[in-house]
N, C-alpha and C positions, 0 to 999 in steps of 0.2 A: 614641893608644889609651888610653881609659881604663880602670879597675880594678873597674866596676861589676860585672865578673864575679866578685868577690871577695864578694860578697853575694846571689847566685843559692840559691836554697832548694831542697834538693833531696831533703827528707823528702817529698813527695808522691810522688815519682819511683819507678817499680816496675819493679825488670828483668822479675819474674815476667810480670808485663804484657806486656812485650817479646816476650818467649817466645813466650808463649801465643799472643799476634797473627801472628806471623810462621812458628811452627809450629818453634819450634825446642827440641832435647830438654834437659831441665833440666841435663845434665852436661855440654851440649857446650860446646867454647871459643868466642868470639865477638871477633871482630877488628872494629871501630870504627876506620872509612875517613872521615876529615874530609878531603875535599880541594879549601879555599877555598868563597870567597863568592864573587867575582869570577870573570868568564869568562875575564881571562888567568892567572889562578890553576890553574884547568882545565881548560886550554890546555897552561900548564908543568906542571903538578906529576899531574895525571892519568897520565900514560902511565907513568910510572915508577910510580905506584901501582899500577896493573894489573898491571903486568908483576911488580912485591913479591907481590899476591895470587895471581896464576898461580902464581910458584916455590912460596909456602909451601902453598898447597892440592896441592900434588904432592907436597911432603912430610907437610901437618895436611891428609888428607881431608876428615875431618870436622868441619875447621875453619867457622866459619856466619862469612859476614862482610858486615857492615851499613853501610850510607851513609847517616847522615843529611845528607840536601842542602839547601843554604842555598835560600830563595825564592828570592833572585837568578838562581841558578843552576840550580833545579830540573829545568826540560825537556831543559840541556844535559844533566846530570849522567844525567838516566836515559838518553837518547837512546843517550850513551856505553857506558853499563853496561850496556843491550842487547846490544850486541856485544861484551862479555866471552864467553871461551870457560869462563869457571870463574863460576858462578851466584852473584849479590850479591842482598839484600834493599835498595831502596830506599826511604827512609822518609822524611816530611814531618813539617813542624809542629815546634814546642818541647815539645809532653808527650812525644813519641817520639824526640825527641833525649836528653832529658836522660834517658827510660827507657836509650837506646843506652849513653849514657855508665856509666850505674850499673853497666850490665849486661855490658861490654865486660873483655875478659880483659884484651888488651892494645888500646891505638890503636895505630893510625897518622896523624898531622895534620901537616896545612899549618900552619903557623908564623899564628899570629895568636891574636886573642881567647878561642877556641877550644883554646886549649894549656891557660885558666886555668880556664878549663870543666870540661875533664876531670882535672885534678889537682884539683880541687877536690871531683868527683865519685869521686875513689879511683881512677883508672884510669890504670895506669902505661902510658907513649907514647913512643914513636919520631917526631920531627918530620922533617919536609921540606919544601923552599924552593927555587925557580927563581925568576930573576928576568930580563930582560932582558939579554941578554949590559955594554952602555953603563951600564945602573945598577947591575948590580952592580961593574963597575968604579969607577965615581965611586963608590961609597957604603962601597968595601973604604979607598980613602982619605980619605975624611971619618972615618969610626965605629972608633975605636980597639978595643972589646970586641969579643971573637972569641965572644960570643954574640947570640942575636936574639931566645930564647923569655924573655920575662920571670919567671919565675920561676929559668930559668939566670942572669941575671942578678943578681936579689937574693941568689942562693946565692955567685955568681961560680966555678961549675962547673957542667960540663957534667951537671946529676941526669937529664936524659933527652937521650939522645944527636939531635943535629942534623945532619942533613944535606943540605947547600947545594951550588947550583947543581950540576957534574959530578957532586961526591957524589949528591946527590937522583938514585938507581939502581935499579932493581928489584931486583939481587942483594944489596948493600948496606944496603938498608932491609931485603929477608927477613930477612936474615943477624941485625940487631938483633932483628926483629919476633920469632922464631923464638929467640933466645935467652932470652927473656920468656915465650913461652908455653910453655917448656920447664922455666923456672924457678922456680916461688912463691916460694921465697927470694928471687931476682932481683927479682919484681913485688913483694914486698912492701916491699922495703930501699929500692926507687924511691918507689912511694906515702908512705911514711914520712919519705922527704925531699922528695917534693913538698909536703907537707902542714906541715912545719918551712919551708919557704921561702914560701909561702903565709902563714904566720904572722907570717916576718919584714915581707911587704907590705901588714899590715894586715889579715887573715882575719876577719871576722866582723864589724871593727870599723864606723864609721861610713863612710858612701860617701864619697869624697874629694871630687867635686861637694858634698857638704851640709856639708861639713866648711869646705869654702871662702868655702860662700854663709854659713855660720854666722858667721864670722872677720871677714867684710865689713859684715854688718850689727852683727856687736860694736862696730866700730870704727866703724863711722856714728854710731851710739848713742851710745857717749861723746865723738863731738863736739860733739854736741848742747847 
């Protein structure tokens, strides 16, 4: 996974926009549902997101909660959210993604590229992750770090709490999700340190593909 999301532009991006599209009121809070690109992503990490969105919309009514779903996955993704018994807006495309992000109180994401997305876009997150019962075995004794979202990694703490495989719960995930929409202190003190571990992996600077291809043809050149 590369870090190209470290350079994503997100001054054109309008939550207001968001809003407006999907008909939702300028004060309400808005919960951003990432859940994978992949269909066994979808598979695993879906039902426990549901089941997060059911507990906290019993407790946040008025919570509005949004899915931007990857191409890959879009027919599943809505087919599913259909049958939710608590109403989600489903949304397409990358202008309506990165409005989601802007615009999201708190996330909830699947563990992947998508984690550096929205920290990037100021949106403090709650991660989750299933994996195959065999890989995640094999892969708990290979990978020594007891984290997986890259930017916990550069920090080498947990800045947005993770939860894997058994953990990845409906109750579990609310419980985090729900401590964040309860807290601006909480969202902020997160964004803050997403945004310092972002910085530590290069924020803003050159792509590390151009950096690479840079270093390659330097050193062709002075063989020459």
């Amino acid at each position: 996974m590369g870090n190209g999301a470290l350079n994503i532009d997100f001054s054109r991006s309008d939550p207001d926009r968001l809003r407006r599209q999907l008909g939702i009121a300028p004060e309400a809070q808005i919960l951003v549902v990432m859940p994978g690109s992949r269909p066994s992503e979808i598979e695993r990490v879906l039902p426990a997101f549901e089941d997060a969105v059911r507990l906290l919309k019993a407790d946040h009514p008025d919570l509005e909660v949004v899915i931007p779903a990857a191409p890959t996955v879009a027919e599943a993704v809505k087919a599913k959210v259909a049958g939710w018994s608590r109403r989600a807006h489903v949304i397409e495309g990358d202008e309506a993604k990165f409005d989601a992000m802007k615009a999201a109180t708190v996330a909830l994401a699947c563990s992947g590229t998508v984690t550096l997305e929205l920290a990037l876009a100021g949106a403090p997150m709650v991660v989750g992750y299933r994996l195959a019962k065999l890989t995640h075995t094999i892969l708990k004794r290979l990978i020594r770090t007891p984290y997986i979202v890259l930017f916990n990694i550069a920090a080498q703490r947990f800045i947005a709490p993770e939860f894997v495989q058994d953990d990845c719960n409906g109750p579990d995930l609310a419980r985090a999700v729900a401590a964040r929409l309860d807290d601006p202190e909480l969202r902020a003190r997160q964004v803050a340190e997403q945004y310092e571990a972002l910085d530590k992996m290069g924020r803003g600077g050159p792509d590390p593909s151009e950096a690479a291809a840079t270093a390659v043809l330097k050193i062709v050149g002075e063989g020459r």
